[in-house]
C-alpha positions in Angstrom: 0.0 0.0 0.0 2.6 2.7 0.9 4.6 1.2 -2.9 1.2 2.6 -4.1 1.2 6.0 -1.8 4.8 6.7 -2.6 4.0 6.4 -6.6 1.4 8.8 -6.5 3.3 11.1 -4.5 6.0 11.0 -7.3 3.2 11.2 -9.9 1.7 14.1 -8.5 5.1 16.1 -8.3 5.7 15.7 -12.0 2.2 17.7 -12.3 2.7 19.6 -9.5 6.4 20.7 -10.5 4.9 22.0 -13.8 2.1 24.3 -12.4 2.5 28.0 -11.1 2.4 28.2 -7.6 3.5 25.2 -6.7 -0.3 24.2 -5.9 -0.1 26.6 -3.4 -3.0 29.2 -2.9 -1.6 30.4 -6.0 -0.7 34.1 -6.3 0.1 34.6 -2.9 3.8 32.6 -3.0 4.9 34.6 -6.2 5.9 37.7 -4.4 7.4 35.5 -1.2 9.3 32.6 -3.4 10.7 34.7 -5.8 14.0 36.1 -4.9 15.0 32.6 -3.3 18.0 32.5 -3.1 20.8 28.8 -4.3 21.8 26.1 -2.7 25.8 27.8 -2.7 24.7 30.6 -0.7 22.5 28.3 1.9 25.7 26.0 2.1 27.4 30.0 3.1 25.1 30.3 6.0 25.1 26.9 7.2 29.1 26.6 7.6 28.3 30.2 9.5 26.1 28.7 11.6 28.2 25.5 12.2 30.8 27.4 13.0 28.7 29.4 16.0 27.3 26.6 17.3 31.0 24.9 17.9 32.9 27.9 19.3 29.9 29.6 21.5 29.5 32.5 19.8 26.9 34.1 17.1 27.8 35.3 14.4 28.1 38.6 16.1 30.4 38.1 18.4 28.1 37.8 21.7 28.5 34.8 24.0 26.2 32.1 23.8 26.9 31.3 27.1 23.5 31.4 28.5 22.6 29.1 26.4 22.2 25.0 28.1 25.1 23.2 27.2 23.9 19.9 28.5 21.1 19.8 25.3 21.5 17.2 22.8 23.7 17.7 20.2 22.0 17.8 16.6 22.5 18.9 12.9 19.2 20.0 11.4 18.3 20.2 8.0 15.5 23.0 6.5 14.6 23.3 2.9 13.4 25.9 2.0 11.8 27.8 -0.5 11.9 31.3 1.3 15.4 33.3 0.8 16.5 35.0 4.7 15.6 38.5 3.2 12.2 37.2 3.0 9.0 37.2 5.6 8.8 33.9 5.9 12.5 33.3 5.1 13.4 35.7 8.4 10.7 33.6 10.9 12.2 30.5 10.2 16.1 31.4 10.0 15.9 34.4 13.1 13.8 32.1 15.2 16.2 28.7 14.6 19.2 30.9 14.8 17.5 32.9 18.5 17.1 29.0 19.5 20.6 28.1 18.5 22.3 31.0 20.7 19.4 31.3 23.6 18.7 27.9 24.5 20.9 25.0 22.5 24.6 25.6 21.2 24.8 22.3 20.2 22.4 22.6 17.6 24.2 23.1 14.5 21.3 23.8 11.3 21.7 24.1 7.1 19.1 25.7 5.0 19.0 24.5 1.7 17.0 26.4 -0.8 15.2 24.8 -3.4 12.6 27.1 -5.6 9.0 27.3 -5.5 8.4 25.6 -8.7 10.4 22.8 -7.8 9.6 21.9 -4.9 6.8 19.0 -5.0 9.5 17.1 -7.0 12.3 17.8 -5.0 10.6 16.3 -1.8 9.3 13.2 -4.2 12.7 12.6 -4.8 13.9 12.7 -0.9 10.8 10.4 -0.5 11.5 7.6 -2.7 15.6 7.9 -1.4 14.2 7.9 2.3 16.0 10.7 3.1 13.8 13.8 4.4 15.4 16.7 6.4 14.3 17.1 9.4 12.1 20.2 8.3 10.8 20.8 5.1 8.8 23.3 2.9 5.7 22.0 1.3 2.4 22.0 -0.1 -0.9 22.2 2.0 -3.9 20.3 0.6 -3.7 17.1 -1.2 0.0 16.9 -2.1 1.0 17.1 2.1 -2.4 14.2 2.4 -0.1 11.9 0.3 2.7 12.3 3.0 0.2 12.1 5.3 -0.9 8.5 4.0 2.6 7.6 3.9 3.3 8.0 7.1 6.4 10.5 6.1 5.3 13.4 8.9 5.7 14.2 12.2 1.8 14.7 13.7 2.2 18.0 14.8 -0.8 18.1 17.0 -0.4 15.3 19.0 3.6 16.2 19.8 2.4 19.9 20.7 0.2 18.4 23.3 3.0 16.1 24.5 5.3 19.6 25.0 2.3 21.5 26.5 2.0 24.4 24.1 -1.0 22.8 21.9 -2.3 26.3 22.6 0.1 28.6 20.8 -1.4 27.9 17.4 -4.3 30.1 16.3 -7.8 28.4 16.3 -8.1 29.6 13.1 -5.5 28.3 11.7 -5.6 25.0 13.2 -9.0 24.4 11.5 -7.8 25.5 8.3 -4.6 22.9 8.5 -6.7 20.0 9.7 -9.7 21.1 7.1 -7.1 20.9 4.4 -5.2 17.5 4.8 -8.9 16.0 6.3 -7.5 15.1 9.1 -8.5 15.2 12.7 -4.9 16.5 13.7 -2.6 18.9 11.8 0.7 17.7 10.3 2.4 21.1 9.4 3.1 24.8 10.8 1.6 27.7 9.5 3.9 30.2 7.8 1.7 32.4 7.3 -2.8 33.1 7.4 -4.6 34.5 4.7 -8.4 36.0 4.5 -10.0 36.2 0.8 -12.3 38.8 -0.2 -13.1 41.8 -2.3 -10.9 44.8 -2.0 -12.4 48.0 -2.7 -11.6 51.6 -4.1 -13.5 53.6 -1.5 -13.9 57.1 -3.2 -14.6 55.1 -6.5 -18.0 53.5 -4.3 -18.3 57.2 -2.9 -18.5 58.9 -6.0 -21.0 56.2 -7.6 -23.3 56.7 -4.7 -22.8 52.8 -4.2 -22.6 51.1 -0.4 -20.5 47.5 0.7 -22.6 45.3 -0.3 -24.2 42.7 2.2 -25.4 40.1 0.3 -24.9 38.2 -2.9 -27.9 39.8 -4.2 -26.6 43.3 -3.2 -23.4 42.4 -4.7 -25.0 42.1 -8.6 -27.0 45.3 -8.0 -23.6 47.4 -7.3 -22.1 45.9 -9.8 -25.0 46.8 -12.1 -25.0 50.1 -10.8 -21.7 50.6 -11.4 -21.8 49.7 -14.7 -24.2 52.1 -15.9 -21.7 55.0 -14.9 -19.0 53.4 -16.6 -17.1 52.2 -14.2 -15.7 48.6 -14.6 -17.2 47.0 -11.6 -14.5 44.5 -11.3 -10.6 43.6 -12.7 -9.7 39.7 -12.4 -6.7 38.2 -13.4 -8.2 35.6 -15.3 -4.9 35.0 -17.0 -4.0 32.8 -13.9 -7.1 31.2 -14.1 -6.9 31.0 -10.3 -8.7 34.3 -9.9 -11.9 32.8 -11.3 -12.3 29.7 -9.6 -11.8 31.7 -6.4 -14.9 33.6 -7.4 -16.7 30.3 -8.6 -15.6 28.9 -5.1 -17.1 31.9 -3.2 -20.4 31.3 -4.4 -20.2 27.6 -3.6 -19.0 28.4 0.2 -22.3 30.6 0.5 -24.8 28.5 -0.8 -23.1 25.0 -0.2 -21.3 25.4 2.8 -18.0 25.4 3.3 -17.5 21.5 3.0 -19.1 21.3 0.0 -15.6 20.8 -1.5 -14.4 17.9 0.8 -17.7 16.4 0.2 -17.3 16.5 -3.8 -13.1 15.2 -3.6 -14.3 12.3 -1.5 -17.4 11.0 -3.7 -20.1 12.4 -1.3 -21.5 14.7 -3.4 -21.3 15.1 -7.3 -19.6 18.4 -8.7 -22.8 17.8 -11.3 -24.6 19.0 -8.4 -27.1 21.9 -9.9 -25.8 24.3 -6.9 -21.9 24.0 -8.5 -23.5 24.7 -11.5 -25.0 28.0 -10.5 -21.8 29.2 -9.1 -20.3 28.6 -12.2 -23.4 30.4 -14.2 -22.9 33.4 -11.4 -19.4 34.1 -12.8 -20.5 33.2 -16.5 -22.8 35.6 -16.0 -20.6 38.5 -14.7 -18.0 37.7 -17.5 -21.1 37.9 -20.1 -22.5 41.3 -18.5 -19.1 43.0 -19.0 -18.1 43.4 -14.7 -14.8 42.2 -15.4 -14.0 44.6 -18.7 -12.8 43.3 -22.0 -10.6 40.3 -22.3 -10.9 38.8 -18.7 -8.8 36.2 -19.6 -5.6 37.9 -20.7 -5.3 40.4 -17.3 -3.0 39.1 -14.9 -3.5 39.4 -11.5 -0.9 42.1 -10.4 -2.8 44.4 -13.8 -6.1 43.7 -11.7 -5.0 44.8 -8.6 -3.3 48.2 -9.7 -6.5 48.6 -11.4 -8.6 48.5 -8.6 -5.9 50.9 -6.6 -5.9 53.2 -9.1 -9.6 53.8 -9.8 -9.8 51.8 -13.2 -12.2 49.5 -11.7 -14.3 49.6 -8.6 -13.6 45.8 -7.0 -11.3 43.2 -6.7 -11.3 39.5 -5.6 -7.7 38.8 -3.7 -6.2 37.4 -0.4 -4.7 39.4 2.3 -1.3 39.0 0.8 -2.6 42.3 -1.4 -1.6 44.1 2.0 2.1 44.6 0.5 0.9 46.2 -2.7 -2.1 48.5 -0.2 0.4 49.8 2.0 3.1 50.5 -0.6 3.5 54.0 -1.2 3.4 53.2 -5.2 -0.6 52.8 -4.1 -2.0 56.1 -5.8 -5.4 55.5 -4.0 -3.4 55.8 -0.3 -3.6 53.0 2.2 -7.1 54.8 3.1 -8.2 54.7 0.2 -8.9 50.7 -0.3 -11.3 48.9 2.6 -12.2 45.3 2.2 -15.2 43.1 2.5 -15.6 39.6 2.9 -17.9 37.5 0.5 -21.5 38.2 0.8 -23.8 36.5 1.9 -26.7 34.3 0.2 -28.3 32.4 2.8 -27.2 32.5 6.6 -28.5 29.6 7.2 -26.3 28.2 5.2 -22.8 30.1 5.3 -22.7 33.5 7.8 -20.5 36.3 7.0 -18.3 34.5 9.8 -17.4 31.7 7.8 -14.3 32.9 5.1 -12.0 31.5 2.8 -8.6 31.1 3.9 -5.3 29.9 3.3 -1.7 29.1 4.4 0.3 29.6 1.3 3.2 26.7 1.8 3.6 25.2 5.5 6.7 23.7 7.3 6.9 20.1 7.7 8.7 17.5 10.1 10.8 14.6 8.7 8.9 11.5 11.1 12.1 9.6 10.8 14.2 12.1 11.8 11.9 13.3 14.4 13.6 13.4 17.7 14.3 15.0 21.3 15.6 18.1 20.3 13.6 18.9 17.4 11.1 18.5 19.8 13.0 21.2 21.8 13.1 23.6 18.9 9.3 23.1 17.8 8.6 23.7 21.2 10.5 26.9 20.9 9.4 27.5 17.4 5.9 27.8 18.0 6.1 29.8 21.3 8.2 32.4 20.1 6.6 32.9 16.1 3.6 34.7 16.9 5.5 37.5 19.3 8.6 37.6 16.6 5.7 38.1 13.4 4.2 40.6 15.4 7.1 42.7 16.5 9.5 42.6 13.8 6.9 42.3 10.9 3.7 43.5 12.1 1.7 41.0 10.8 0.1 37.1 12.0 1.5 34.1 10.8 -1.2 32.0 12.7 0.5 31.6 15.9 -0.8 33.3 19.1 1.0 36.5 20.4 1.6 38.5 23.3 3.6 41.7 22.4 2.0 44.6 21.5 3.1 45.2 17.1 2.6 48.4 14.7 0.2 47.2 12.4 -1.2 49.2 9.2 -5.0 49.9 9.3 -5.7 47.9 6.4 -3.5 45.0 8.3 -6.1 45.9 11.6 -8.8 44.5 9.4 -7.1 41.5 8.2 -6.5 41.0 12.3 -10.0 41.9 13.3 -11.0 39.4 10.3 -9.2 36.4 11.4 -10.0 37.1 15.0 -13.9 37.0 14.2 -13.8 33.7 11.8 -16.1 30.6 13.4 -14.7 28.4 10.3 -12.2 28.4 7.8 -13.5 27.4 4.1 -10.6 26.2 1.5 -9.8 27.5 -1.9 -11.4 26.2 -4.8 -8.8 23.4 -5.8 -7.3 22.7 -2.4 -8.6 19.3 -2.1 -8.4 18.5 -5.4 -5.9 15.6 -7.2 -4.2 17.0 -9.9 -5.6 15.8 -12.8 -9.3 17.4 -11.4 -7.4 21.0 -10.2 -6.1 20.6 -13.9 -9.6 20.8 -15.2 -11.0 23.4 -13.2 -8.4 25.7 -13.7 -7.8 25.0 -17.5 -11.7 25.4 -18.4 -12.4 28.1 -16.0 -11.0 30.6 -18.8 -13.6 28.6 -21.3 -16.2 29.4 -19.3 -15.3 33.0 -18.8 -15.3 33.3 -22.4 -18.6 31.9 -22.9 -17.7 29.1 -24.8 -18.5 26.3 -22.0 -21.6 26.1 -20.4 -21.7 26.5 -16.2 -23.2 22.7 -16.6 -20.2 21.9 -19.6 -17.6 23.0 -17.0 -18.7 21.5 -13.7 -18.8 17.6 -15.9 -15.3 18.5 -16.8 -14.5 18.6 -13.5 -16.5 15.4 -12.4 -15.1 13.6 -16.0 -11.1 14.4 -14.4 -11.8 13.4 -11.2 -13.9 10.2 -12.3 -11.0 9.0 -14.9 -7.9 10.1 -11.8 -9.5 7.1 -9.3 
């Protein structure tokens, strides 16, 4: 059975390796994966920190001597996909680096940096040599379920509750993880927590006399309105194709719940299902009535954000990690300028404005066999030092809780104040998908923006991949 496991997993990376993103939430890693840095410069830092770990000092000169001599010794392996002048890149270097000098000077660690788009076949390969580091970068979703299934990870839940900080990982972000692998227990550590919504051009609403919509039906009617004073109520970078599932995907979480998708990836439900349909007709339909402009599918995402900022249109579907292009002072509508509002609703009952799609970008995850006593020690440290280190040196929440008070950015204070009100996490579109199914839906998403599928023709492309993948 694992023969069987470890095949697909090597099947799946020759997919994976091929596709933007990496299978991630898609647009979000571009900007944080794309100055990583080679394997000859991580091979630089880990002799520097080899050598601080044997002589007792950092790097810096200071004494390590507070550190516990008497911990076990250990040479830890990271790959990475995250350079050290990135967010993500600084978490996990600073924090293992703070561990190395505060707490264990025997701990000797090597990043080795691998990029983004080849990382799904870089771990297949460590997989079928049986040779995992200790920590590793990954993919949430289906390709971390085949580790999963192969008994490759460390379950991170069960060895937080053995160390007695269980409680240092954000609710949220815990039912996200365990939502995505469908599991009862997480297997990986957040590296960051994204909201998806609609970003807005406030004085572009104000001057069209147009309010945040609160439901679905609300939504069409601005849209509508909009339109008729020639304003493009919408830009979407249906070039990435990603962009327009999302949107398909929000109209499934409101009317279907936010399990409809688990339910349709494990055979429960149909993705013929009439209510997939319509949210596949509600973005056929706002493609057809001209929200998203002219030539939907040839706008990339970054185009359809600047748009929004600067006035050309009045909306915009995107995840938190839109933040760094808000706040940047290249924004000509002013961090003011933009608010944010999460996906309307169409049937409380159903899905409450308290129920939003999020996402983790890529996690961290822990080599099983090399799993031992002191990387217990530094995943102890790990997770109760990441929330206070985010929040004071980056003034932001990678899903970890926090204590110190951080500067955040207004627009930042709603992504906070978002997270913080969430009752449950809903996936992206394509999350729980096998390759050969997220190949379908994002491929004939474009066809059915063009009007050239049917809402009904697109959703039996879906079940037709996932049907012929079992």
């Amino acid at each position: 059975m694992k023969k069987r496991i470890l095949a697909a997993i090597l099947s799946a990376a020759m997919v994976m390796g091929a596709l933007a993103g990496c299978g991630s939430s898609s647009g979000e890693t571009s900007k944080e994966t794309q100055n990583a840095g080679t394997t000859a410069d991580s091979a630089a830092d880990s002799k520097t920190d080899t050598d601080a770990a044997a002589t007792g000092n950092n790097e810096d000169g200071n004494d390590t001597a507070s550190a516990d001599s008497d911990k076990p010794a250990k040479k830890f392996k990271i790959l990475s996909i995250w350079a050290e002048d990135t967010k993500e890149g600084k978490l996990l270097y600073n924090l293992t680096k703070q561990y190395q000098e505060e707490v264990n000077p025997n701990f000797e660690f090597e990043f080795e940096l691998v990029s983004a788009n080849d990382l799904t076949t870089k771990v297949a390969t460590l997989v079928a040599s049986n040779d995992l580091p200790d920590a590793f970068a990954y993919v949430a979703g289906q390709p971390l379920t085949e580790l999963i299934n192969a008994d490759k990870v460390v379950n991170i839940s069960e060895q937080l509750e053995k160390l007695g900080v269980s409680d240092q990982i954000e609710e949220g972000a815990v039912t996200l993880l365990k939502g995505l692998s469908n599991t009862d227990s997480i297997y990986d550590l957040p590296l960051g927590l994204n909201i998806e919504g609609f970003w807005y051009n406030k004085k572009v609403f104000e001057d069209a006399g147009v309010e945040v919509p609160k439901t679905w039906d609300d939504l069409i009617k601005v849209c509508d309105t909009l339109k008729e004073k020639g304003v493009q109520p919408m830009s979407i970078g249906g070039s990435e194709k990603w962009p327009l599932s999302r949107l398909v995907n929000a109209y499934v979480i409101r009317t279907m719940g936010v399990d409809a998708l688990t339910k349709a990836t494990s055979g429960e439900i149909s993705f013929t299902d009439p209510k997939f349909a319509e949210a596949a007709k509600q973005v056929s339909d706002m493609a057809s009535k001209g929200y998203f402009g002219e030539g939907v599918t040839t706008v990339d995402q970054t185009t359809a954000g600047n748009m929004m900022l600067a006035g050309e249109s009045a909306m915009c579907y995107n995840g938190s990690w839109f933040t760094e292009d808000i706040t940047s002072e290249n924004n000509p509508a002013g961090e003011e300028g933009i608010g944010y509002f999460s996906i309307p609703v169409v049937d409380e009952s159903v899905s409450p404005i308290t129920e939003v799609p999020m996402n983790c970008g890529n996690i961290l995850a822990l080599s099983k066999d090399k799993y031992d006593d002191a990387t217990a020690d530094w995943l102890k440290y790990f997770v109760e030092h990441a929330g206070d280190y985010a929040m004071k040196e980056m003034g932001s929440v990678k899903g970890y809780k926090y204590t110190v008070e951080g500067e955040l950015s207004p627009i930042n204070q709603v992504v906070v104040d978002t997270i913080d009100s969430v009752t449950n996490a809903a996936t992206w579109f394509e999350a729980m998908m096998n390759n050969e199914t997220k190949t379908a839906a994002q491929d004939n998403v474009q066809t059915l923006a063009n009007g050239e599928m049917t809402p009904e023709e697109y959703m039996q492309s879906i079940q037709d991949a996932y049907d012929l993948s079992k």
